[in-house]
Steps between C-alpha positions, in 0.01 A plus 500: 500500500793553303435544092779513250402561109720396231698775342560523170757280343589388845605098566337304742802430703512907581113529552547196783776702624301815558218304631732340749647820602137645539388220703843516723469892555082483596532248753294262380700241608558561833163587607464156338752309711386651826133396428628195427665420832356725719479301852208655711632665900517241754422551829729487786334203610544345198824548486580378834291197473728408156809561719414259751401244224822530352712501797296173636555333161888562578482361796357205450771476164746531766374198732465282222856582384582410873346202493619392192161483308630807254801465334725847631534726195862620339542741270809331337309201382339666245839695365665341246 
């Protein structure tokens, strides 16, 4: 926990800068962030199984494209 007292005669702007510079040097924050969006190991099944999901969901993309069902995507058509 990071504490910061008030010195005397000292403006609030300056106190919130020390705190800030407290909290950035502890590593508050980043112990923060990786809680935050920490993803749990998976296995290597798991990670072949979502490979094959994603390549069948290409393919199929690709036969609809083929058979005209999907329109065929260009990356111009969104440039201005």
């Amino acid at each position: 926990m990071v504490e910061v007292t008030k010195k005397e005669s000292e403006s609030l702007a300056s106190l919130l800068r020390r705190f800030n510079r407290k909290v950035q040097q502890s590593g508050v924050l980043v112990e923060a962030r990786k809680a935050r969006f920490y993803e749990p190991p998976r296995s290597k099944k798991q990670i072949r199984e979502s490979a094959k999901r994603r390549a069948q969901i290409v393919k199929e993309k690709e036969y609809l494209r083929k058979i005209g069902k999907l329109p065929t995507f260009d990356r111009n058509m969104y440039q201005k």
